[in-house]
Each structure stands twice: as structure tokens, then as C-alpha cells.
C-alpha positions as CSV (number, residue, x, y, z in Angstrom):
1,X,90.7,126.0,80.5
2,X,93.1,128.1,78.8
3,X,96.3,129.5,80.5
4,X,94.8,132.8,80.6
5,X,91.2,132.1,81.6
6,X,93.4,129.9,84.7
7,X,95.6,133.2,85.4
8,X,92.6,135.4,85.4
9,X,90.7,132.6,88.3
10,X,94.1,132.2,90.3
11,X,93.4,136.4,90.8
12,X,96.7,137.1,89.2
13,X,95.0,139.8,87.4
14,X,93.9,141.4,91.0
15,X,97.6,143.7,90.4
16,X,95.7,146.0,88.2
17,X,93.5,147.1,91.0
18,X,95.8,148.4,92.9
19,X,97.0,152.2,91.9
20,X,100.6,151.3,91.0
21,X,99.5,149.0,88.6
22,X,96.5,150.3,87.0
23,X,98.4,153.8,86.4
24,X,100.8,151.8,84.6
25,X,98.6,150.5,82.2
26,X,96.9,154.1,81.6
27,X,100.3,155.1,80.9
28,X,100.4,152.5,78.5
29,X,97.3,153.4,76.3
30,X,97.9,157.1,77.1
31,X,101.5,156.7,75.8
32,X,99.8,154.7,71.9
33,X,97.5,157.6,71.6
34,X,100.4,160.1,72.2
35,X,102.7,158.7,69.5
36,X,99.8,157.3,67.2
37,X,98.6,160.8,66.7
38,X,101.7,162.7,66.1
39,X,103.8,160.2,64.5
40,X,101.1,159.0,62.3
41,X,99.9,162.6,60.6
42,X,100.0,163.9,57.5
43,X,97.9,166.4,56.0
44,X,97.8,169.2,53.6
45,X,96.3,172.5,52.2
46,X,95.2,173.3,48.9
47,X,95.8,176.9,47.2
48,X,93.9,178.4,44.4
49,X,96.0,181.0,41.5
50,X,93.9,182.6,39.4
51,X,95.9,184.6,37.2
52,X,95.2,187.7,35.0
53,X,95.2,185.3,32.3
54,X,93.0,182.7,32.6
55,X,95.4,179.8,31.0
56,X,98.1,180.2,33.3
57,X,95.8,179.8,36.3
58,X,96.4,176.9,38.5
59,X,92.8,176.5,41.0
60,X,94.0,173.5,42.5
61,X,97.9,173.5,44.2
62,X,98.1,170.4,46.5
63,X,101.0,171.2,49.2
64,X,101.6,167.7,51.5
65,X,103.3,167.6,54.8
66,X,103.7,164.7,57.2
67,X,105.6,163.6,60.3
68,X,108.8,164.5,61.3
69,X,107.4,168.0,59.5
70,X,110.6,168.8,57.8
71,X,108.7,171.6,56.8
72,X,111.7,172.9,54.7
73,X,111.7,170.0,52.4
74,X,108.1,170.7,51.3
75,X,108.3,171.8,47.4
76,X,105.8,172.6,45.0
77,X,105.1,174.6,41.9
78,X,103.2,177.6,41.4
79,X,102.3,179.8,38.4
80,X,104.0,182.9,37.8
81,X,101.3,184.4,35.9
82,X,104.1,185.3,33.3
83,X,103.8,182.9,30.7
84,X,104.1,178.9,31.0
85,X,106.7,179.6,33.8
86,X,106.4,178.2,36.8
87,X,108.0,179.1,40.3
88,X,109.4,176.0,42.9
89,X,108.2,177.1,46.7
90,X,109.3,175.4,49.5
91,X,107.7,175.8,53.1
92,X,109.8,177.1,56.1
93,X,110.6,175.8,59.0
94,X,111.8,172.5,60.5
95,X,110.2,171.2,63.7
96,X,111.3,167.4,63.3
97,X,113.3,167.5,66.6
98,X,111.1,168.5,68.9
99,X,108.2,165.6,66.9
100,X,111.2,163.2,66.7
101,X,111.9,163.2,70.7
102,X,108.2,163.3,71.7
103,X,107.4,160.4,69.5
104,X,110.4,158.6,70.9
105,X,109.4,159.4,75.0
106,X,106.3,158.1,73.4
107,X,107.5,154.9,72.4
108,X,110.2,154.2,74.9
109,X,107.1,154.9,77.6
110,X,105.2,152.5,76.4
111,X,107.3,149.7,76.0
112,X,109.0,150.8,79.4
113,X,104.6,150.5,80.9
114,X,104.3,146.9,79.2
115,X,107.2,145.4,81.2
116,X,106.5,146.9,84.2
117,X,102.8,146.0,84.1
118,X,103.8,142.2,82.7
119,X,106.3,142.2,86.4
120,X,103.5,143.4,88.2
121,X,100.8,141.0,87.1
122,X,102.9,137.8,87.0
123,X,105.9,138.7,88.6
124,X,105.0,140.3,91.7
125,X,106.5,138.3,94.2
126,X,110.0,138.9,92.7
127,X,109.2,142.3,92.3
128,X,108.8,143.1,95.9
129,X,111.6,140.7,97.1
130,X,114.1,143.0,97.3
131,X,114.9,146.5,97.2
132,X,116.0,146.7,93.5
133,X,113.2,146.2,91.7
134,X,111.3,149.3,93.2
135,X,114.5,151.5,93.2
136,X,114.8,151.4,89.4
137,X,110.9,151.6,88.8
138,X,111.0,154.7,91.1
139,X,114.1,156.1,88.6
140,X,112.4,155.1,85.5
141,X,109.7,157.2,86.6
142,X,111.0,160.2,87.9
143,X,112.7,160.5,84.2
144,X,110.1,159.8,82.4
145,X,108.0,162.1,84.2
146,X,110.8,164.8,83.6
147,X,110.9,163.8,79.8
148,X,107.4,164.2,79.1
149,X,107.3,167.5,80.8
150,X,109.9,168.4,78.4
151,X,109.1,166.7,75.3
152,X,105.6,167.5,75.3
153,X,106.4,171.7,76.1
154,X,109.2,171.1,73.1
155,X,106.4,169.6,70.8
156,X,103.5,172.3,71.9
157,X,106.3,175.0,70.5
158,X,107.1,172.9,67.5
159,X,103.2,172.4,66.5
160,X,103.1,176.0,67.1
161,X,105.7,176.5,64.6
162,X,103.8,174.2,61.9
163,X,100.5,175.7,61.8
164,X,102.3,179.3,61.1
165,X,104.8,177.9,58.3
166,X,101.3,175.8,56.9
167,X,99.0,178.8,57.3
168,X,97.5,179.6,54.0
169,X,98.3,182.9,54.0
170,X,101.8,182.7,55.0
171,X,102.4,180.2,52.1
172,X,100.6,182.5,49.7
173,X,103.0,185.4,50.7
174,X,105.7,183.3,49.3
175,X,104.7,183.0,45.5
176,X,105.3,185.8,43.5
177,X,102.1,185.8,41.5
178,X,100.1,186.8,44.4
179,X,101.9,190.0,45.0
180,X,100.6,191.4,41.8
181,X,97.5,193.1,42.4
182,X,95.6,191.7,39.0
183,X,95.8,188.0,40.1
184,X,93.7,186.0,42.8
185,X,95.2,183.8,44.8
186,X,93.3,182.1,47.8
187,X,93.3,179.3,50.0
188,X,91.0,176.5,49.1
189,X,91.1,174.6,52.3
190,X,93.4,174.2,54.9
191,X,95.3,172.0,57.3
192,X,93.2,169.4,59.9
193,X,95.3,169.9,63.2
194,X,92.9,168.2,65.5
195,X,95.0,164.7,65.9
196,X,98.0,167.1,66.5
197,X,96.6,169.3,69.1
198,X,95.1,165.7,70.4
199,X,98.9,164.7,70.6
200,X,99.8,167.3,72.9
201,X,97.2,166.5,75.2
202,X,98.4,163.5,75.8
203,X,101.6,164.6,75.9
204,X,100.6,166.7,79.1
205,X,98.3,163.9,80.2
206,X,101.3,161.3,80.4
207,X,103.1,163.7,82.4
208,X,100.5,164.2,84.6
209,X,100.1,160.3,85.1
210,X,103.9,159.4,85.1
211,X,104.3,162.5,87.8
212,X,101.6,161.3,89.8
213,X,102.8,157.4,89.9
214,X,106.2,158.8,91.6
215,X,104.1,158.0,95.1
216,X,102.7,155.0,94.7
217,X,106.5,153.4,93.3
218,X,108.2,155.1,95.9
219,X,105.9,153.4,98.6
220,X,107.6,150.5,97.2
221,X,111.0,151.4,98.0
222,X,113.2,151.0,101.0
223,X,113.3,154.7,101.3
224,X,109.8,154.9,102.2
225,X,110.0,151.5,104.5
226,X,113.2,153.4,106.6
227,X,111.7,157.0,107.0
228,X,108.3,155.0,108.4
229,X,111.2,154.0,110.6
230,X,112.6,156.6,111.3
231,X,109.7,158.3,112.7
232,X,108.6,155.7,114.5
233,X,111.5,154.8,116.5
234,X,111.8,158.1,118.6
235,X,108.0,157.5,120.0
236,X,109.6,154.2,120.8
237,X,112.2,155.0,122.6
238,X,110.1,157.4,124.3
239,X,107.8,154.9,125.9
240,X,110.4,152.3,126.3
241,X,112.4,154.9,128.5
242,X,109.2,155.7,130.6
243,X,108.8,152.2,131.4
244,X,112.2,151.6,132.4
245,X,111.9,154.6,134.7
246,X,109.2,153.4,136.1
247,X,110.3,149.9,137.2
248,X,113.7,151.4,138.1
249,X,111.7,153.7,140.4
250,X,109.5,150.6,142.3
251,X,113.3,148.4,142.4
252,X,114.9,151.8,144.0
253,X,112.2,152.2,146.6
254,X,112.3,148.3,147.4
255,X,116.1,148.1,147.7
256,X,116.3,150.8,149.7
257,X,113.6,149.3,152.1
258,X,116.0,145.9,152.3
259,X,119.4,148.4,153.0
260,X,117.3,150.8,155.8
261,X,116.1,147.3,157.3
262,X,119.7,146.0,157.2
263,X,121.2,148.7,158.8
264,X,118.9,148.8,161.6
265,X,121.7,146.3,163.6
266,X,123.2,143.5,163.0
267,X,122.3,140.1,162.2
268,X,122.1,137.2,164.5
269,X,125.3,135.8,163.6
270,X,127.3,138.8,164.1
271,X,125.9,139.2,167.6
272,X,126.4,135.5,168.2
273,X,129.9,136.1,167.5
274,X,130.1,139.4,169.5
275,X,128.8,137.5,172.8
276,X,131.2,134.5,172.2
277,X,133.7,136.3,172.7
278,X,133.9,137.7,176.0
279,X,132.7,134.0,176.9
280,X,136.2,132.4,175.9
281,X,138.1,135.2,178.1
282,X,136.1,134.3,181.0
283,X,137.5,130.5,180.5
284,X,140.5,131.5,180.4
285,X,140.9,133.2,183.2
């Protein structure tokens, strides 16, 4: 039997069916789509120039973009529709940053979600023997949860930003060609955003699960063990005290019964003594 097939018998696999763990590894796939969809894009529009004169028309301009969408760095040539001249056009707008640090969350995310599953699946025991362990998972998460709700609001701008600087019509505002009434310029097709708006999505979804795991690794903490603690100990105390007022209660009634029948006279050996003594003046005498 392989070492796998042994793990998977042994129940070292039963991890993943508990909350903590099984977020994890959605957080894991969640996090591959996330990056794998923004990181690996790249599409385009066409254009179409049909100038007053037919053989300095150009029906077929090819404009590429891709990931990080430094948007400004985009160039290619247009007719003028003034002779075999042609004009150089660049796209506007840069919106690599905001790509950049969601792709990197991304990836950091997911490496961070394959360790911590791997420690939960195999290393649990070690996991949960001391406080450590759980304190820096709780950390890792509540930053992470913070750095998708940032990265992925960053992104949503910057993909905001992309489909106005690759909009058809914005581009064809920029060539000088199609501001003169006797040429036709239009837009052939244009950009496929779906795998970018299906980036953000994720984006908001990893937040979501990230935020949401905050519980279940704080349950693992010592912070959670000590305010269960904490709140049991006064209803503790509480009956512990009632108790001991109680027992103090029946020992206060009894000892007072032995004092009361003490002090009803004296014992036999102080009256024994008492009597003895006017005996031994007699003898004297």
C-alpha cells in the first residue's frame, strides 16, 4: 500500500473535515483562480479606418494588452488618411500596481494555505502543542484578510480604469483620422473582460473566506482558552463560596452547642478539686 493510500486509512486526512481546515484548502483553490485569471490575461480590440481614400485605409488595427496592463506602453500605428503617413498611438493609463499587489496577495495566499493545510493534515499534534502555532496562524489571517479587502477594492478600481482606457471609442478619439468627418473609423470587436471581472470575484470571495476563518484559528489560541476562563471562574467562585457558607454555618451552630454545654458548670475535675479542698483544712485543724 502506498504511503498515501496508508495516510488516507490511518484517518490523517479526517483534518479537512473540520472547518479550520477545509477553509484552508478553499482558500487555496480560491486563491489559483484569483491569480490565474488576472495574472494570466491578455486580450485585445481590433479597429477599422476607412479613409476618404480607399488605399490608405487600414480595416484591420490589432491593439494587444496583457497583465500588469501598463496600458501606457501599448503602441500602434494608424493611418492618417493624408498620404502613406502613419500616426504612433499609445493607450492611457497604467493600472499595474493595483494588478501587481493583487496577484502577489494572490500568490503569497496560496502558498501561505498549502503550509498551513500540509501542518494541519500531518502535523497536527505539533500544531496544537503549544500556543505558537495558533497565535501566528491567527496573525497570518487577520492580514491576509485585511490585504485582500484592500487588494481586491485596489484591483476593482484599476479594472475599472482598463476597460475605459481599452474602450473602442475612447481609443478611436485618439487618432486623428477619425476626427475628419469624411473618414470611417469603427470598432471591429472589442475587449473579452469576463476572466477579469471573474478575478475580482475571487478577490472579494478570498476575503470573505480569509475573514471568516479569523474564528475558527482564534478558537485555537490561548486567547480563546483564557476568556472561557475567565468567565467561568466567577460562577465558580460563586458556588464554591455558598458551600463554604453553608458548612461554616452547620460547624457554627455545632460549636456553639459544645461552648453553651460547657458553660453550663464545671467539669468533674474542677469540682473534685473544689471539694478537696476544704477537706485538707479540716485535717489540719
Amino acid at each position: 500500500m502506498d504511503p498515501v493510500s496508508q495516510l488516507a486509512s490511518a484517518g490523517t486526512f479526517r483534518a479537512l473535515k473540520e472547518p479550520l481546515a477545509f477553509l484552508r484548502a478553499l482558500e487555496l483553490l480560491f486563491a489559483i483562480f484569483a491569480f490565474a485569471t488576472c495574472g494570466g490575461y491578455s486580450g485585445g480590440l481590433r479597429l477599422s479606418v476607412d479613409c476618404a481614400n480607399k488605399t490608405e485605409s487600414d480595416l484591420s488595427i490589432d491593439v494587444a494588452f496583457a497583465y500588469p496592463f501598463r496600458l501606457h506602453q501599448v503602441t500602434f500605428e494608424v493611418p492618417t488618411c493624408e498620404g502613406k503617413e502613419r500616426q504612433k498611438v499609445s493607450l492611457t493609463g497604467d493600472s499595474s500596481s493595483s494588478a501587481e499587489f493583487f496577484v502577489t496577495v494572490a500568490v503569497f495566499a496560496f502558498l501561505y494555505s498549502l503550509a498551513a493545510t500540509v501542518v494541519y493534515i500531518f502535523f497536527q499534534n505539533k500544531y496544537r502543542e503549544n500556543n505558537r502555532g495558533p497565535l501566528i496562524d491567527f496573525i497570518v489571517t487577520v492580514v491576509f484578510s485585511f490585504l485582500w479587502l484592500v487588494g481586491s477594492s485596489a484591483w476593482a478600481k484599476g479594472l475599472s480604469d482598463v476597460k475605459v482606457a481599452t474602450d473602442p471609442k475612447e481609443v478611436l478619439l485618439l487618432m486623428s483620422a477619425c476626427k475628419q468627418p469624411s473618414n470611417k473609423c469603427t470598432a471591429v470587436h472589442s475587449p473579452v473582460m469576463s476572466s477579469l471581472n471573474t478575478s475580482v470575484v475571487f478577490g472579494f470571495l478570498n476575503f470573505i473566506l480569509w475573514a471568516g476563518n479569523i474564528w475558527f484559528v482564534f478558537k485555537e489560541t490561548g486567547w480563546h482558552s483564557s476568556s472561557q476562563r475567565y468567565l467561568s471562574d466567577p460562577m465558580e467562585k460563586h458556588s464554591s463560596s455558598y458551600n463554604r457558607g453553608g458548612y461554616n454555618q452547620d460547624s457554627y451552630g455545632s460549636s456553639s452547642g459544645y461552648n453553651q454545654q460547657a458553660s453550663l458548670g464545671p467539669s468533674s475535675d474542677e469540682f473534685g478539686q473544689q471539694s478537696a479542698a476544704p477537706a485538707s483544712f479540716t485535717n489540719q485543724m
